[in-house]
N, C-alpha and C positions, 0 to 999 in steps of 0.2 A: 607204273610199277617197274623196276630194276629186273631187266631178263633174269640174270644169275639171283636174286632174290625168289623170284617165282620159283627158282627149281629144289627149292626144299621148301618143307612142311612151314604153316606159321609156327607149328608150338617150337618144330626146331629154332626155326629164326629169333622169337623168343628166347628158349633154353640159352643159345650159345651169342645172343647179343646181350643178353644179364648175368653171366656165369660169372665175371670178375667182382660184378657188387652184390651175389648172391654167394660168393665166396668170403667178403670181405665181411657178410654178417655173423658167418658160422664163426670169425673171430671175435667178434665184438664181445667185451670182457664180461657181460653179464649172462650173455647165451653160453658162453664157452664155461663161464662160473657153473650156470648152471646146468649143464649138461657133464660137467664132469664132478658134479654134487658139491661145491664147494661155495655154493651163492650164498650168502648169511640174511635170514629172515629182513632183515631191513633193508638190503637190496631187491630182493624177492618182491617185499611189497613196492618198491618204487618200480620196478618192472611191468609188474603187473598194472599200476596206476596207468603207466604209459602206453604200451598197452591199447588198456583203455581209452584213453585221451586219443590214440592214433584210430582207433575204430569207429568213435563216437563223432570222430570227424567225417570220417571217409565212406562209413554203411550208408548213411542218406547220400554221398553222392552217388554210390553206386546204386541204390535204391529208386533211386531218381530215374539214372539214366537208363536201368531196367525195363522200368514201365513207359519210357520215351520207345524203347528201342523194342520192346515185346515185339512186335510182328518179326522182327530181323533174327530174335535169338532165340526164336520156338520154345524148347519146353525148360531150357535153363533158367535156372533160380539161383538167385544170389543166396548164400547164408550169412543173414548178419552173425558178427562176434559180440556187437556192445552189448543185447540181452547176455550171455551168457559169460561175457568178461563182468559186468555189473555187481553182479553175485558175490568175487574174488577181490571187488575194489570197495565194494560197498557204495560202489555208483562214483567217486571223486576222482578227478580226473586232474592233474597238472595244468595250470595256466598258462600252457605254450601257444604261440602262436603260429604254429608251421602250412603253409599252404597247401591245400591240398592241391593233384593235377585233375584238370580238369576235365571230364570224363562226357560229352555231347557227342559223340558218333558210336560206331560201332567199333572201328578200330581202337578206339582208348579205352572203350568197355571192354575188349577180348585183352590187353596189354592189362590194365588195372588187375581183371578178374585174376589174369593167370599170376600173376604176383600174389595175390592174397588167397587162392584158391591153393598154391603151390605152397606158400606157408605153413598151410594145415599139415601138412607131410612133416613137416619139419616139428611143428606143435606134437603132433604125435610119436616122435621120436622123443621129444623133450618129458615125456608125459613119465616115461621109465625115471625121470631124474629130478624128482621133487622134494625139497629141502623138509627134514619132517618137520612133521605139524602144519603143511604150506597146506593152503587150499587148491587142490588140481584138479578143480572142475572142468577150468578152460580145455584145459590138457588132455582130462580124458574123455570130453566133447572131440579134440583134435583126432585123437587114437581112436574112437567110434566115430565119426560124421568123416574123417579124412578121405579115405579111399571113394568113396562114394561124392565127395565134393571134387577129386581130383577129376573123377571119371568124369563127371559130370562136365567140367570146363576142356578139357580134352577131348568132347565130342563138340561141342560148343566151336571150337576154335577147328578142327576136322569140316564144322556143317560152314561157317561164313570163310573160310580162306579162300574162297575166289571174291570175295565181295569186301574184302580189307586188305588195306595196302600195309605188308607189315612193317614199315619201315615207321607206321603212323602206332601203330600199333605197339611196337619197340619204345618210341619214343616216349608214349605213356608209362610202359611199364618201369622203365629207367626213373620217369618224375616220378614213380609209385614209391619204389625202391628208395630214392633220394627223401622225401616225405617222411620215409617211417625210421630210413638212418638219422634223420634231422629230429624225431621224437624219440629215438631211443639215445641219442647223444647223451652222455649224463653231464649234471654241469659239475664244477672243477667239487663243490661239497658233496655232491652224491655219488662220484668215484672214490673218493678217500671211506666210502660209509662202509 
């Protein structure tokens, strides 16, 4: 492990080796659509679809590597999103084929989790800005389960930071990040929508 890495926290090392592409999503034209109410219902739902499609990929691996990893991460519990995104898609999900990162240690379990765990914060910000008539199940899942999933992954990552290299851990969250900017990409017909 990197001396000058050791001397801060993992979530920091986290926080501030994702800040640039955790910055670059609060742009991305359907979050920023939607967050300043101007997303139009047929965008909404191709979000939502995706979304979906990015969850329905990535809950079993984290699922997975949960019940691999139980002994190492005590009493954290993942929260899938696909049940409760399903609901707002009616289960259909876009034919993409984006790879998920691959999540087999502990390090890419604490890098993945705090990416999608950190999300929710965000989902529940977004939950004040729903196009009327949209379905914001997801959203105010986000705004009630968030805090309590944040907590949750912020003791997680407190309990294993002597026992993960965060540089491995970073490296995860980054492919997490890249993953879900590669599903929410819209293609050239569903930005003009």
């Amino acid at each position: 492990m990197d001396e000058d890495i050791g001397l801060i926290s993992l979530r920091t090392h986290l926080r501030t080796g994702t800040a640039e592409i955790h910055e670059a999503l609060h742009a991305h034209p359907w979050f920023a659509a939607l967050a300043e109410g101007t997303l139009s219902p047929a965008r909404y739902h191709v979000l939502m679809e995706r979304l979906f499609g990015f969850y329905s990929s990535l809950d079993p691996v984290l699922l997975n590597a949960e019940k691999a990893l139980r002994p190492q991460i005590g009493t954290y519990c993942y929260a899938p999103r696909t049940p409760v995104l399903r609901g707002a898609t009616h289960g259909l999900a876009p034919g993409l084929a984006v790879p998920m990162p691959e999540v087999e240690d502990l390090a890419a379990f604490c890098g993945a989790t705090y990416v999608v765990d950190g999300a929710v914060l965000g989902g529940a910000i977004l939950a004040r800005a729903m196009p009327p008539g949209a379905d914001a199940t997801y959203w105010t899942w986000c705004r009630i389960k968030g805090p309590a999933i944040w907590r949750a992954i912020c003791q997680l990552l407190r309990e294993v930071e002597g026992d993960v290299n965060p540089s491995d851990a970073l490296d995860t969250a980054i492919a997490t990040f890249a993953a879900f900017e590669s599903w929410m990409d819209p293609a050239p017909h569903e930005a003009a929508a």
